[in-house]
Structure formats: structure tokens, C-alpha cells
C-alpha positions in Angstrom: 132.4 67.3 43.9 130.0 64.4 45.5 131.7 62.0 47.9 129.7 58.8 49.4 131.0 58.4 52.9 130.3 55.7 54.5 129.1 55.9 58.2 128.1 52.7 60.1 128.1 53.7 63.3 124.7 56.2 63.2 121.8 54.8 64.7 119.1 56.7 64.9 117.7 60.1 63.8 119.3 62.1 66.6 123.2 60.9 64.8 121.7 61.9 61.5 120.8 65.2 63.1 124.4 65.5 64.7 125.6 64.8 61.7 123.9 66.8 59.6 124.7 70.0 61.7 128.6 69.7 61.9 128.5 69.4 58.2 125.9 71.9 57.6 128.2 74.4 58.7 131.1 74.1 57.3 133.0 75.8 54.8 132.2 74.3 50.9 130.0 72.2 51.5 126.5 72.4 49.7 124.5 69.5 50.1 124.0 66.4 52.6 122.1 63.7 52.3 122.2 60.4 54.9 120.9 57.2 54.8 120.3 55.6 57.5 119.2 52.0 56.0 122.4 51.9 54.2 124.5 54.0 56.7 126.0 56.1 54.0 126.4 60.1 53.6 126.4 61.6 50.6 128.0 65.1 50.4 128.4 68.0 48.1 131.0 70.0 48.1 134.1 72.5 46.3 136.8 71.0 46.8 138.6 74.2 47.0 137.7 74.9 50.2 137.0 71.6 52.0 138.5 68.1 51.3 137.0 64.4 52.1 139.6 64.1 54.6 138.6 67.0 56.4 135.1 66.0 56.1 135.5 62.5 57.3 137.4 64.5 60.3 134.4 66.5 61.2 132.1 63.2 61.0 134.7 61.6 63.7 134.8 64.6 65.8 131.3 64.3 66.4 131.4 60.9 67.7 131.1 58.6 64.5 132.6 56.6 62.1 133.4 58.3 58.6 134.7 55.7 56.1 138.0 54.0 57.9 138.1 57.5 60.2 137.1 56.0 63.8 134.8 58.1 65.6 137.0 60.0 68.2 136.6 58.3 71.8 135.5 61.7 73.9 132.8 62.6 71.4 131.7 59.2 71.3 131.0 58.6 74.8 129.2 62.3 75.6 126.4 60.6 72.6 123.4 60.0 74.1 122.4 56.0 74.3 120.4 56.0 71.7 123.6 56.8 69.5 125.6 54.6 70.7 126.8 51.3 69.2 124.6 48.4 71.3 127.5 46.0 72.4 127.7 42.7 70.8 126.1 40.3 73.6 128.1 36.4 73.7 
């Protein structure tokens, strides 16, 4: 199955990195593929042993936002900087 997940909160290389190694390692998936310029994931995976919900969860667990899955609060504030959303300035 291919899901397109999207992920607007990654910034730079290091969150594609981050990314890529929490999903990388998890049961069913195959492939991953992120783009950055259109902050969207694209994964591969059998949906008999992992489903989108679980993936998205993984996403948020390491600080970002999957889809409508808000990145969880503790991961998000041990990213580095250069991860982090830059606050909208008034």
C-alpha cells in the first residue's frame, strides 16, 4: 500500500533524517520518500503489519506533524532549532 502523508512541520534535512529513521525501522514498511518543498512523505508499506494511523503516530512521536496528527509536545521541544517551527513574528 502507498500512503502520502502530509508533514508541514519539517524544516530542514536533520527532520527528514529523523524522520526517515523512525520509519526506517519499523515493522512493514518498505519504502520512504520525503519532500521537503512540498512537505509530504510518501510511504510504502503491508498493511498487515503496520497501518497509516500507526505511522502518522510514529511521525508525531518524533516531534512532527503527520497529516492532522500534531507532533507530540515533549518530542517537539528536545528538536534541535533548526527543526523547530520559527514563530510567526506581528
Amino acid at each position: 500500500m502507498e500512503a502520502e502523508i502530509s508533514v508541514p512541520t519539517i524544516q530542514c534535512g536533520m527532520c527528514e533524517h529523523k524522520i526517515h529513521a523512525v520509519l526506517d525501522d519499523a515493522d512493514g514498511i518498505k519504502k520512504v520518500t520525503i519532500d521537503p518543498i512540498n512537505k509530504t512523505t510518501t510511504v510504502h508499506f503491508d498493511s498487515t503489519l503496520i497501518k497509516l494511523e500507526n505511522i502518522e503516530s510514529l511521525i508525531s512521536q518524533s516531534g512532527y506533524q503527520a497529516n492532522d496528527v500534531k507532533p507530540d509536545s515533549v518530542a517537539y521541544k528536545k528538536l534541535e532549532l533548526c527543526c523547530k517551527v520559527p514563530p510567526i513574528k506581528h
